[in-house]
C-alpha positions as CSV (number, residue, x, y, z in Angstrom):
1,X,-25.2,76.5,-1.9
2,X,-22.1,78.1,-2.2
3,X,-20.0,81.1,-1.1
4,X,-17.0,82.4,-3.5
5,X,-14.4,84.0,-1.8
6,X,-12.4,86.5,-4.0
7,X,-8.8,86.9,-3.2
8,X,-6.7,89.2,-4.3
9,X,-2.9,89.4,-3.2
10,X,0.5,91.2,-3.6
11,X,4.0,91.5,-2.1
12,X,7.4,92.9,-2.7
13,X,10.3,92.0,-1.6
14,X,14.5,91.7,-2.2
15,X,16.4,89.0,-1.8
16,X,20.5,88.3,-1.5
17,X,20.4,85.5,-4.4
18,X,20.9,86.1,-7.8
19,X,18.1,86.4,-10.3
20,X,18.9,83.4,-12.3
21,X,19.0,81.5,-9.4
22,X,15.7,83.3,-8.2
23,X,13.7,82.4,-11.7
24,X,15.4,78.9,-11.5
25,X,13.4,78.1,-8.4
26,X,10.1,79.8,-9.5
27,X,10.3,78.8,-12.6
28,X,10.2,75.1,-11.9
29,X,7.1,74.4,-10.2
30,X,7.3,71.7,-8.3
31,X,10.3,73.0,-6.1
32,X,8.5,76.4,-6.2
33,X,5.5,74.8,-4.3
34,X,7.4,72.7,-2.3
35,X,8.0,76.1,-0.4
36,X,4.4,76.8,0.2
37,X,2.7,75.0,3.6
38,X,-0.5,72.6,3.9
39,X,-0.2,71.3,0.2
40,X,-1.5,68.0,0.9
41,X,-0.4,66.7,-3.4
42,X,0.6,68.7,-6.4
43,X,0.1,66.8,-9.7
44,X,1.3,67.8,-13.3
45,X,-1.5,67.0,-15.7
46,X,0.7,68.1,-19.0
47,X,1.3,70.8,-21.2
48,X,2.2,73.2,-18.3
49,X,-0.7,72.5,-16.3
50,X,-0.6,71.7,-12.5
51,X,-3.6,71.1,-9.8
52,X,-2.9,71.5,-6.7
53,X,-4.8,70.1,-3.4
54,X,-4.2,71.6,-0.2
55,X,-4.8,70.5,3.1
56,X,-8.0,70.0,4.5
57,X,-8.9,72.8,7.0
58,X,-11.5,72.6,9.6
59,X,-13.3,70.3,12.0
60,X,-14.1,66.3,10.9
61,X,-17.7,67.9,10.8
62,X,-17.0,70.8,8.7
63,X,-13.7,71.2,6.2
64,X,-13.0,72.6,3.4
65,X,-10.1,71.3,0.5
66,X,-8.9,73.8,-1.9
67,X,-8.3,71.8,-5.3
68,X,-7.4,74.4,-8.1
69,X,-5.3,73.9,-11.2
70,X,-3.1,76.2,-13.0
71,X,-1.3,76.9,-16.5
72,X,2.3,77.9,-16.1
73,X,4.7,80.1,-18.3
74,X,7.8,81.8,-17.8
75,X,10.6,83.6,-19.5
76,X,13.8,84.8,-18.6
77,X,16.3,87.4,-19.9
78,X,19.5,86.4,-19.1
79,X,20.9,90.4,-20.3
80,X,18.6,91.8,-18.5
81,X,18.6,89.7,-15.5
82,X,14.8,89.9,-15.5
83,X,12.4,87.2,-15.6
84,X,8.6,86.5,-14.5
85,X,6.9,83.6,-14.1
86,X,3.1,83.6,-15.1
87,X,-0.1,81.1,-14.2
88,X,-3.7,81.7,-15.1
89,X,-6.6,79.4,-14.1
90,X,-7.9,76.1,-15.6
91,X,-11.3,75.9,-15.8
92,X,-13.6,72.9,-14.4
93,X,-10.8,71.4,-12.1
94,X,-11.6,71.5,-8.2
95,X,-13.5,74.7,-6.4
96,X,-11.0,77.7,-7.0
97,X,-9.5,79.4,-9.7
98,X,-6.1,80.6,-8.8
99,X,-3.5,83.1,-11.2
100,X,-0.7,85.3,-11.0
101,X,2.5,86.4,-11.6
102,X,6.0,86.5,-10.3
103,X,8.8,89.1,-11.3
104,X,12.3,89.3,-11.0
105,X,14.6,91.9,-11.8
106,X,18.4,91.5,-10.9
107,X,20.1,94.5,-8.8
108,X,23.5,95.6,-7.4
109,X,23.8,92.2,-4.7
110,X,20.1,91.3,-4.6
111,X,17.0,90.8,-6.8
112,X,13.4,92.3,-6.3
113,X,10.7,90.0,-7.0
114,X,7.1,90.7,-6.8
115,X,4.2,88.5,-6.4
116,X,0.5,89.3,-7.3
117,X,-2.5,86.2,-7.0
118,X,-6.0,86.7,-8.0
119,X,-8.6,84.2,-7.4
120,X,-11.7,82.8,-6.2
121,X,-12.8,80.0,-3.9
122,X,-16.3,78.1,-3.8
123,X,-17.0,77.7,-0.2
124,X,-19.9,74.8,-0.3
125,X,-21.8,76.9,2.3
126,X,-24.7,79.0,2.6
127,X,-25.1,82.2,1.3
128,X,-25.7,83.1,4.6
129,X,-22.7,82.4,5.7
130,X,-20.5,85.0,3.4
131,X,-20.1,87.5,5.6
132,X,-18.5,85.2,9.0
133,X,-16.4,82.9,6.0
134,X,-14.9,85.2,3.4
135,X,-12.6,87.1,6.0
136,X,-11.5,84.0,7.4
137,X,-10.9,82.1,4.2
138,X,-9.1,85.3,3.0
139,X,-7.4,85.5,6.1
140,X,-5.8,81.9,5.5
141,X,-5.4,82.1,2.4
142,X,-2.8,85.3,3.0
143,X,-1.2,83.5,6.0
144,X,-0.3,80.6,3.7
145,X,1.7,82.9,1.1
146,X,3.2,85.1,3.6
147,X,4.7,81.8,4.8
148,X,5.4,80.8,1.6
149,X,7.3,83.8,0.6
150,X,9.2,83.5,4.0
151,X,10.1,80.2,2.8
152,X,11.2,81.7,-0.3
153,X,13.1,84.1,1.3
154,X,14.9,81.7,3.8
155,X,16.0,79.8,0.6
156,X,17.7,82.7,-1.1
157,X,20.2,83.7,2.0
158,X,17.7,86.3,3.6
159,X,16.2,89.7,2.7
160,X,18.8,91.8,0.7
């Protein structure tokens, strides 16, 4: 049996860098992630795609390993110094299904960017067990990106 976990996310925040320099990080995925705690490998399978694994949480008796894989796009408008960064969900790879968006919009000395993420995650538990595992898998799952965007933040000079 399994319990799915919906998550369902989103932040805004202002930073001192510049916009371009903003998207440039978020754009590229692999140095986007490397911002973002307890991924244990992040692999690019082509075309855009990349699946991540995270870190095993839990006891030696009883873990759990997200595995997900995404589709990335972005685009970036130099004039308007606004940009977003897009990922939807690739079916059949791992136990979650992961999307969302970053924005970017350039400002007098800082740039806003906002992040949404919508998902869900198989638990391989019993139904049973929904009600005691959702909060905490949603619970982790929100402490990992609000380190991640602290992370993020950090990078770009501080919050503007």
């Amino acid at each position: 049996m399994t319990v799915t976990v919906h998550i369902e996310l989103g932040y805004e925040f202002a930073v001192k860098a510049a916009a371009d320099e903003v998207f440039a990080v978020l754009s590229d995925v692999p140095t986007s992630v490397s911002h973002f705690p307890k991924v244990e490998q992040l692999t690019d399978l082509g075309d855009g795609v990349f699946q991540w694994e995270m870190e095993k949480v839990g006891t030696a008796q009883v873990n759990i390993q997200t595995v997900y894989a995404s589709r990335y796009t972005s685009e970036f408008k130099a004039g308007k110094q606004q940009g977003s960064v897009r990922w939807t969900p690739v079916k059949g790879v791992g136990n979650a299904q992961v999307g969302g968006e970053w924005t970017v919009q350039g400002q007098k000395g800082s740039t806003a960017v906002t992040l949404s993420i919508k998902g869900t995650i198989d638990v391989p538990l019993p139904g049973l067990m929904k009600m005691v595992v959702a909060p905490v898998v949603e619970n982790e799952f929100e402490k990992l990106v609000e380190q991640y965007i602290d992370n993020l933040v950090k990078r770009f000079g501080g919050e503007a």
